[in-house]
BALOBA-1460 file (C-alpha; in Angstrom, 3 decimals):
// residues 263
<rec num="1" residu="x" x="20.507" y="12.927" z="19.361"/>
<rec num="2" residu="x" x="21.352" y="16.129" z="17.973"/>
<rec num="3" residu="x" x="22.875" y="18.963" z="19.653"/>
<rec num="4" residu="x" x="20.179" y="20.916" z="19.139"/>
<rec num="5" residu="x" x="17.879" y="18.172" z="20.709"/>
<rec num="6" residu="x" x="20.208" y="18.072" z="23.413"/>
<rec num="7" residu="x" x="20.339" y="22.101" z="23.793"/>
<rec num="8" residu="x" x="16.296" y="22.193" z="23.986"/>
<rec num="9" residu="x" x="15.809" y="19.332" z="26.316"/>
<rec num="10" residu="x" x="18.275" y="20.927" z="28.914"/>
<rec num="11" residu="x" x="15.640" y="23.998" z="28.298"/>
<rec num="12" residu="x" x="12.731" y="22.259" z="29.738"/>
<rec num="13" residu="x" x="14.331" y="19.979" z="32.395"/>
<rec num="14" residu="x" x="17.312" y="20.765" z="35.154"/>
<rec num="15" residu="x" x="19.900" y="17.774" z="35.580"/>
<rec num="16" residu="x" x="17.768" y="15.366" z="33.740"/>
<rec num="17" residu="x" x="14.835" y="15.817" z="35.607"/>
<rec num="18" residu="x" x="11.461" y="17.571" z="34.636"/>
<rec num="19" residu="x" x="8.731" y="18.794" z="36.145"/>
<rec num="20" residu="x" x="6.510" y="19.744" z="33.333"/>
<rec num="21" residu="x" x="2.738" y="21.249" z="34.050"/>
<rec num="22" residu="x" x="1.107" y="21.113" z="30.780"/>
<rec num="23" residu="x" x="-1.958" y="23.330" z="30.567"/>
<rec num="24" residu="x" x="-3.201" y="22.745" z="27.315"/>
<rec num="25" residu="x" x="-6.359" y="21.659" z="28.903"/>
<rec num="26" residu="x" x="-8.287" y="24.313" z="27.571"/>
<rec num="27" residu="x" x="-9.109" y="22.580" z="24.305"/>
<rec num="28" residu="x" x="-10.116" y="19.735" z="26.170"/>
<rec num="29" residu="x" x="-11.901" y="20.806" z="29.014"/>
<rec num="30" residu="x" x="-12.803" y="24.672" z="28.111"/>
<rec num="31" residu="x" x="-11.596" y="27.369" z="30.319"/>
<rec num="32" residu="x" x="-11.612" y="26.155" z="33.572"/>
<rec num="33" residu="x" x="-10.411" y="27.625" z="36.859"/>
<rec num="34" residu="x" x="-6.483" y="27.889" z="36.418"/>
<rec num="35" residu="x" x="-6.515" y="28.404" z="32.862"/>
<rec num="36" residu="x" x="-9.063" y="31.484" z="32.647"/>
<rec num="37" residu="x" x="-6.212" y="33.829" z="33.928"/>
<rec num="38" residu="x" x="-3.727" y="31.557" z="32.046"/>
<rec num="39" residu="x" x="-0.715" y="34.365" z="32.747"/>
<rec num="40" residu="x" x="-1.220" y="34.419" z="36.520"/>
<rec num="41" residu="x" x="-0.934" y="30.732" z="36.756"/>
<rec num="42" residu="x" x="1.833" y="30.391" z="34.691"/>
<rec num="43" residu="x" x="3.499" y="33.019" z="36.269"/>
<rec num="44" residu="x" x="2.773" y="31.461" z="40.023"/>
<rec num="45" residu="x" x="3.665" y="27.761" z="39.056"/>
<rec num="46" residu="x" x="7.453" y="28.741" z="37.054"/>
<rec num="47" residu="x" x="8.388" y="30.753" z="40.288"/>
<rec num="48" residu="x" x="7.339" y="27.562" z="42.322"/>
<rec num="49" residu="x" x="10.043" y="25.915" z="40.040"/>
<rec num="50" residu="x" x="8.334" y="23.959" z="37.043"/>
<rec num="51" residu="x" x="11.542" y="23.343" z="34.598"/>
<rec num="52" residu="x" x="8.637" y="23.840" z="31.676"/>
<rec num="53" residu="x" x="4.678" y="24.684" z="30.921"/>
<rec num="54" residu="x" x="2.775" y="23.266" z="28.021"/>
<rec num="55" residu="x" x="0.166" y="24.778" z="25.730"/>
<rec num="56" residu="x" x="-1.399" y="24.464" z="22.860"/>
<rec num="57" residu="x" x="0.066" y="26.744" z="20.159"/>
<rec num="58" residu="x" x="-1.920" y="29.711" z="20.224"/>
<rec num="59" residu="x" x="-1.655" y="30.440" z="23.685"/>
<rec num="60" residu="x" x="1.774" y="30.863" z="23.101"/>
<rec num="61" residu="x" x="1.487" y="34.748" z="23.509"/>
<rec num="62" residu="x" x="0.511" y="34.276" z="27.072"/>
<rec num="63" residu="x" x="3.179" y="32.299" z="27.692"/>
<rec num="64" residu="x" x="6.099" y="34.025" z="27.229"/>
<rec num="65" residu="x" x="6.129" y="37.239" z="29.186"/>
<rec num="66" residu="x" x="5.312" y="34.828" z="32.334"/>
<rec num="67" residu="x" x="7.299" y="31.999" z="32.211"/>
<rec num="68" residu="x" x="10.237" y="33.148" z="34.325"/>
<rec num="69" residu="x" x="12.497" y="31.553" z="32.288"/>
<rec num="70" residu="x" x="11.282" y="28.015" z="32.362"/>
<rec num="71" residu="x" x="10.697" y="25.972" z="29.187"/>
<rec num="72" residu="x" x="7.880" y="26.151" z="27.332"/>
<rec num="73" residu="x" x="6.689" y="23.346" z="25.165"/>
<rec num="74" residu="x" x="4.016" y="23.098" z="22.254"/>
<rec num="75" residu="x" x="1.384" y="20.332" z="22.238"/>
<rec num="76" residu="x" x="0.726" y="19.347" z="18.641"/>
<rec num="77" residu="x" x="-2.858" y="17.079" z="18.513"/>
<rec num="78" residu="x" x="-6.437" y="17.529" z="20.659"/>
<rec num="79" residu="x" x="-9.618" y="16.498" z="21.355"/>
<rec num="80" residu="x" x="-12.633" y="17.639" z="23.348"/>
<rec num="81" residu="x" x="-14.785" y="16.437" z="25.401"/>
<rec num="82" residu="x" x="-18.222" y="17.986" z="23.855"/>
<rec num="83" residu="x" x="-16.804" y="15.698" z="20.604"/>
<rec num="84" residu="x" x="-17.903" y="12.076" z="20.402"/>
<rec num="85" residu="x" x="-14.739" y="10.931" z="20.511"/>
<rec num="86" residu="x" x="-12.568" y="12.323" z="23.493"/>
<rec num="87" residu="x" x="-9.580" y="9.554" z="22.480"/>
<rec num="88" residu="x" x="-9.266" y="10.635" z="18.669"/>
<rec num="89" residu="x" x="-7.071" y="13.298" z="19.166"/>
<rec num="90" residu="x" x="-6.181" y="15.358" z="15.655"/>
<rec num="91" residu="x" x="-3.220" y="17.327" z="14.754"/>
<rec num="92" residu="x" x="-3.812" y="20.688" z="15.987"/>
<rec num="93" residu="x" x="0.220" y="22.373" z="14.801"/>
<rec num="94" residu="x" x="3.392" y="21.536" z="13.003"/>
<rec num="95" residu="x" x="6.622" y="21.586" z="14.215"/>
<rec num="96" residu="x" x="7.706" y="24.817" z="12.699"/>
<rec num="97" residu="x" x="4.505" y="26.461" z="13.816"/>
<rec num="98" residu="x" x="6.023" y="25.244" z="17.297"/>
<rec num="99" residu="x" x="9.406" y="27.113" z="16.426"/>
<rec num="100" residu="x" x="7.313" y="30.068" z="15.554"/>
<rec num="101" residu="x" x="5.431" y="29.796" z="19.233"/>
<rec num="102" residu="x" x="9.332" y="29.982" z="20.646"/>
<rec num="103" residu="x" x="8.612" y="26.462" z="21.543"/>
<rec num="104" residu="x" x="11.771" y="23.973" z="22.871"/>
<rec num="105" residu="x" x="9.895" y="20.718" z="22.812"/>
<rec num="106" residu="x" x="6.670" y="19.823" z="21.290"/>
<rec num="107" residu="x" x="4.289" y="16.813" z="22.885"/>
<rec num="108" residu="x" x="1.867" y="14.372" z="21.537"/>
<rec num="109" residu="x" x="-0.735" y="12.004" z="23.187"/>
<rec num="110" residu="x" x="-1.030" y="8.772" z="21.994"/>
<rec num="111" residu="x" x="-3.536" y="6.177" z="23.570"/>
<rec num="112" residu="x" x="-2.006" y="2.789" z="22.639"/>
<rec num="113" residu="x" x="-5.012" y="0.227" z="22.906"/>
<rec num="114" residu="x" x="-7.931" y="2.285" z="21.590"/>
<rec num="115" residu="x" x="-9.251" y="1.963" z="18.258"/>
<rec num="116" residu="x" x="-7.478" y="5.282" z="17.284"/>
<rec num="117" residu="x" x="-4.242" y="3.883" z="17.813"/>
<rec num="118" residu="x" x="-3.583" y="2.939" z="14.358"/>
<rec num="119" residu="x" x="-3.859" y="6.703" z="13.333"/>
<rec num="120" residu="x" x="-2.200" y="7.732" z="16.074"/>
<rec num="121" residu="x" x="0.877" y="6.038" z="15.624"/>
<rec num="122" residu="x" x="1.050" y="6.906" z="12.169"/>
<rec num="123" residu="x" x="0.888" y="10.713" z="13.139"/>
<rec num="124" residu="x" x="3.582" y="10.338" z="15.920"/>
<rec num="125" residu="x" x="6.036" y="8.903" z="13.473"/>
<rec num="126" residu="x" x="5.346" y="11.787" z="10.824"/>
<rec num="127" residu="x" x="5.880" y="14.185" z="14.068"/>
<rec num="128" residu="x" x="9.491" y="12.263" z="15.061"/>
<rec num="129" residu="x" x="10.368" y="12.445" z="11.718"/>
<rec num="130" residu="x" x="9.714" y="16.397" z="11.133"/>
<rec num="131" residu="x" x="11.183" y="17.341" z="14.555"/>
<rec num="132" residu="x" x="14.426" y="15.912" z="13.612"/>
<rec num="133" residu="x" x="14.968" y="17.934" z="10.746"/>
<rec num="134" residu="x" x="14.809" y="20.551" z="13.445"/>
<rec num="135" residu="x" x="16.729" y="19.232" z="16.078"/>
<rec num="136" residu="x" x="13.209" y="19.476" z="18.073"/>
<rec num="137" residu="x" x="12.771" y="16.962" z="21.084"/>
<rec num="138" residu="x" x="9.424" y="15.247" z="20.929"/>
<rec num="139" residu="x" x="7.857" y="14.437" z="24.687"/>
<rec num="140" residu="x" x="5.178" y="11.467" z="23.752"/>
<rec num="141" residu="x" x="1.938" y="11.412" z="26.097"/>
<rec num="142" residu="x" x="1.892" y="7.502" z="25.786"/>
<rec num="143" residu="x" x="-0.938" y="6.151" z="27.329"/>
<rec num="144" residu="x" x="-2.365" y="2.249" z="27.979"/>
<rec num="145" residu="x" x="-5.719" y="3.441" z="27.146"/>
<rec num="146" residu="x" x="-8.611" y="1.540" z="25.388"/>
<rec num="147" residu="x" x="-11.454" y="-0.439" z="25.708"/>
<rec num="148" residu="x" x="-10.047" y="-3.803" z="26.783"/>
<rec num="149" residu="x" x="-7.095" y="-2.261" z="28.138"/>
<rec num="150" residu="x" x="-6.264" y="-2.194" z="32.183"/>
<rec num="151" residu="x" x="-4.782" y="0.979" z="32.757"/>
<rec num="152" residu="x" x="-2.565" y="0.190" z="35.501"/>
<rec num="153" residu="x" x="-1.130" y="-3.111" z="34.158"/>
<rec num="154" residu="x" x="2.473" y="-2.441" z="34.076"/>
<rec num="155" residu="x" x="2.501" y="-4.815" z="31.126"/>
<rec num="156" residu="x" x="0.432" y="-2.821" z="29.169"/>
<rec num="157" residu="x" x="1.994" y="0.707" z="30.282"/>
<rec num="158" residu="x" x="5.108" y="-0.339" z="29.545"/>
<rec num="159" residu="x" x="4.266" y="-1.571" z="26.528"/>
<rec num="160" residu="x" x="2.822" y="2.529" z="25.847"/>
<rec num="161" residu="x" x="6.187" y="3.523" z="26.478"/>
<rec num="162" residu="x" x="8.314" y="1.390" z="24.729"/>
<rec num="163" residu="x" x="6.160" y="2.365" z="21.381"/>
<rec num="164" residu="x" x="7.346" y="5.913" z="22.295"/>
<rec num="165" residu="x" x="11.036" y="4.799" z="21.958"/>
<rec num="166" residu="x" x="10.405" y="2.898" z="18.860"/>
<rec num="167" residu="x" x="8.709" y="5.902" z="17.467"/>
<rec num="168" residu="x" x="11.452" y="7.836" z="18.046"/>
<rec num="169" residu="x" x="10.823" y="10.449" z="20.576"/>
<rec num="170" residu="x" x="12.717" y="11.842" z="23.461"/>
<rec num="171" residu="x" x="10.696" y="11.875" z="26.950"/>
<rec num="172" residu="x" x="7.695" y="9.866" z="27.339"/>
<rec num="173" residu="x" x="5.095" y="10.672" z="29.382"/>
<rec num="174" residu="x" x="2.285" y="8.247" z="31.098"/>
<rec num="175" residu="x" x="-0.111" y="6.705" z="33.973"/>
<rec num="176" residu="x" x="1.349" y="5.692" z="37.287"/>
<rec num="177" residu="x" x="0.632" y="2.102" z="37.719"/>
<rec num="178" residu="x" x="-0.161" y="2.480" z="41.612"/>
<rec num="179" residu="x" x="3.209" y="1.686" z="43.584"/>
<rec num="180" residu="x" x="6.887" y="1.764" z="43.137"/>
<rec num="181" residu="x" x="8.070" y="-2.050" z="42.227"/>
<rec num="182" residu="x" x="5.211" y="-2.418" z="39.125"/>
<rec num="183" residu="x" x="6.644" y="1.252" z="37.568"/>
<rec num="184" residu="x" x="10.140" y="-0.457" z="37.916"/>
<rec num="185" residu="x" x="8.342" y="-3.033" z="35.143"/>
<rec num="186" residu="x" x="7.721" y="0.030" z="33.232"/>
<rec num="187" residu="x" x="10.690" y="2.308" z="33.490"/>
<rec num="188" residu="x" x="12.694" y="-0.894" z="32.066"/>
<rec num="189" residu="x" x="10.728" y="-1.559" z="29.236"/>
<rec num="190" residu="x" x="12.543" y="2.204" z="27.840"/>
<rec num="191" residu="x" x="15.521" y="3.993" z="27.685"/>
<rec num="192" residu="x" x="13.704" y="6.991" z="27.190"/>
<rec num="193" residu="x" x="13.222" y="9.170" z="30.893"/>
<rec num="194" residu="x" x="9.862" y="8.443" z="32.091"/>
<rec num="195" residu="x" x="7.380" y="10.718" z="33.232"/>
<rec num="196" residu="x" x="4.256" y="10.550" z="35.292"/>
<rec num="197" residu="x" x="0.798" y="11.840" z="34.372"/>
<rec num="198" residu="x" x="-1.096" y="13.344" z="37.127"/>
<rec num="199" residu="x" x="-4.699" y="12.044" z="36.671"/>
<rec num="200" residu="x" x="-7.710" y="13.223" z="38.511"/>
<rec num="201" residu="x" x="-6.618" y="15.498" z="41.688"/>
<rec num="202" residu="x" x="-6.580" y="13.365" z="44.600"/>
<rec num="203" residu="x" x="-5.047" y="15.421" z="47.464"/>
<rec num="204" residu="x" x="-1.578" y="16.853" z="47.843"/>
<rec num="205" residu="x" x="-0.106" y="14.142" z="49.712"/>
<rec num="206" residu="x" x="-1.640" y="11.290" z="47.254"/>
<rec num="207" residu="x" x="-0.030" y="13.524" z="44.604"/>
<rec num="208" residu="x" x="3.547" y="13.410" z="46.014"/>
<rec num="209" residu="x" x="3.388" y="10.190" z="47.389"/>
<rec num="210" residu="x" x="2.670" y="8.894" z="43.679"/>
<rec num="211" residu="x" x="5.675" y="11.321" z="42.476"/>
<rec num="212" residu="x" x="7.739" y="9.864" z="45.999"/>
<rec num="213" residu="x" x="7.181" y="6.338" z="44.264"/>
<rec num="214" residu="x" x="7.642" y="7.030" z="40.424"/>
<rec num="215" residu="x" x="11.136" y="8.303" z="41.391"/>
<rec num="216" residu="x" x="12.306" y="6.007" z="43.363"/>
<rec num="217" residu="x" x="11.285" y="3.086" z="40.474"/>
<rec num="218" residu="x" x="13.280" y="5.147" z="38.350"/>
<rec num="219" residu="x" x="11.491" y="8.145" z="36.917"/>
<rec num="220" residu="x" x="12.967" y="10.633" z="35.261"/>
<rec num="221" residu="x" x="9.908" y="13.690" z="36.729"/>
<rec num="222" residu="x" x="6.479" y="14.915" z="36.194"/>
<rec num="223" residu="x" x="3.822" y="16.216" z="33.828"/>
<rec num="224" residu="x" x="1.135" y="17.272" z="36.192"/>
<rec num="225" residu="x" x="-1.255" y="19.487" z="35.032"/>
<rec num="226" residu="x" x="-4.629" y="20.130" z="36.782"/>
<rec num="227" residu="x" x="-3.381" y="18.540" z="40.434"/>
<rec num="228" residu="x" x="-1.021" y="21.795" z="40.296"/>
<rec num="229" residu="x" x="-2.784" y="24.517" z="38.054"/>
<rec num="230" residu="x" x="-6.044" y="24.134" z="39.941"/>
<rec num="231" residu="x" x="-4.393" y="23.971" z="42.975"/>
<rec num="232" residu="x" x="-5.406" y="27.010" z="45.263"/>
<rec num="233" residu="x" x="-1.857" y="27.976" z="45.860"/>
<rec num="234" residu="x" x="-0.169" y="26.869" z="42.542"/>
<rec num="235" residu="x" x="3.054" y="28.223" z="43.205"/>
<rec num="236" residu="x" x="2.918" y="26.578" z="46.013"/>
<rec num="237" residu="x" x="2.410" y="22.801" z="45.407"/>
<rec num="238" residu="x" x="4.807" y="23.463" z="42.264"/>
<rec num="239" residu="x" x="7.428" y="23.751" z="44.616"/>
<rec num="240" residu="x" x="6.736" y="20.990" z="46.673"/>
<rec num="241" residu="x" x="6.835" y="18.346" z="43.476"/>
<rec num="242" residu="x" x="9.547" y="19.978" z="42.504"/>
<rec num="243" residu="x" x="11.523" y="19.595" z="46.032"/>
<rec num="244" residu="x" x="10.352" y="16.075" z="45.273"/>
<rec num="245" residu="x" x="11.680" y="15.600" z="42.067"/>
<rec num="246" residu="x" x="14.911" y="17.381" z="42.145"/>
<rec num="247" residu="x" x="15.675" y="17.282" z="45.615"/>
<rec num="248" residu="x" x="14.557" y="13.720" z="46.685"/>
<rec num="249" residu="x" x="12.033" y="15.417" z="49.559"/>
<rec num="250" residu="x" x="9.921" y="13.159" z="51.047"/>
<rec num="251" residu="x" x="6.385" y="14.544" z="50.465"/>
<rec num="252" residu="x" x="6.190" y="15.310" z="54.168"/>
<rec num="253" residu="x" x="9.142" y="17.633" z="53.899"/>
<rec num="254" residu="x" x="7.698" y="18.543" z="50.460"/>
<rec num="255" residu="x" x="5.079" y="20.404" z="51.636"/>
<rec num="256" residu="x" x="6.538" y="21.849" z="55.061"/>
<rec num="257" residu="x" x="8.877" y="23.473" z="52.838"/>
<rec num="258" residu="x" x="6.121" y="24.655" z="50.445"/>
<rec num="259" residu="x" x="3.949" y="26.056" z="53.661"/>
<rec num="260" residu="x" x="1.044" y="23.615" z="52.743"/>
<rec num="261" residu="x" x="-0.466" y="21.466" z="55.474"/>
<rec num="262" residu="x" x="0.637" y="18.095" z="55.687"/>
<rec num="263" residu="x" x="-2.540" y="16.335" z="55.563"/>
């Protein structure tokens, strides 16, 4: 790892922990509630203590004037879900568009399994390869995600992540596999630090105690985007996953702390 590497990752993480809300959603999904008033959220959820937000790269001049300092990080492929192929996600930016954003990381999704992977991976390895020229950290979105693919099989998500590490990226991202002792089976299949996705929003507590669990099998943080940007009080339940993630709060204390019921 380079020193620059080094010097950007420390940007968009605190001690070696992250908790990254990526909101490049709006590609995907369209402007939905959170991302219409993109500044305010961003704004709400970096004073709640996210170490980093994530956007695609032309949102990048919302970004910066609201970030209170946190990290910001550029996601670099997309799809949408009016296309007929939500998994076939394109290259949407280079890395040096990325530097031009201001960016400190960029991100990729991958979904190992589906019958895009083969493109996929080849795109990921071009991306590794020009962000090290740069000293640019690369956070793969690794996903266990195809047609005759379970999901939650540790097996299978750890075999997502360990194609990260091969690939030659620097924080991998991907599902939870339900409780603590199957992520172990996952967070030893890398060296890389291990991130959880956040899914569908389930409820606050059912969003910590998934966090509560990933830790404790050895993750490294979060990338949790719509369970905390949609959240009516994003600042917030930003500060109660990050009181779980860099403080070791039980979710229980988490959200005491944060003011939000404790349901």
């Amino acid at each position: 790892m380079t020193v620059g590497t080094s010097a950007r990752l420390d940007r968009i993480g605190t001690d070696g922990r992250y908790v990254v809300v990526p909101m490049d959603h709006g590609v995907t999904l369209g402007a939905v509630p959170g991302l219409a008033d993109i500044e305010s959220t961003i704004d709400a959820v970096t004073r709640g203590g996210a170490d980093a937000v994530l956007t695609q790269k032309g949102i990048a001049p919302r970004v910066h004037d609201n970030r209170n300092g946190a990290g910001y990080v550029v996601h670099v492929n997309a799809s949408t879900v009016l296309g007929p192929a939500p998994n076939d996600k394109r290259r949407t930016a280079t890395v040096e568009e990325a530097i031009r954003a201001g960016a400190d990381a960029v991100s990729f999704h991958l979904n190992v399994g589906s019958e895009y992977e083969r493109e996929q991976l080849e795109d990921l390895a071009a991306l590794t390869d020009e962000a090290g020229r740069f000293g640019m950290p690369v956070l793969a979105m690794a996903y266990a995600r195809g047609p005759d693919v379970d999901s939650t099989d540790p097996e299978a998500v750890g075999h997502a992540v360990r194609v990260a590490e091969e690939l030659g990226c620097d924080l991998v991202k991907t599902g939870y596999t339900g409780d603590a002792g199957s992520f172990e089976r996952v967070i030893e299949s890398t060296r890389l630090p291990v991130l959880i996705a956040g899914g569908e929003p389930e409820g606050d507590r059912a969003t910590l105690g998934a966090i509560e669990g990933a830790m404790a099998a050895g993750a490294a943080g979060v990338s949790i985007g719509r369970s905390i940007f949609q959240h009516d009080d994003p600042e917030a339940i930003a500060r109660a996953v990050s009181a779980v993630v860099h403080d070791d709060a039980t979710p229980e204390a988490a959200l005491e702390t944060a003011g939000l019921s404790v349901e």
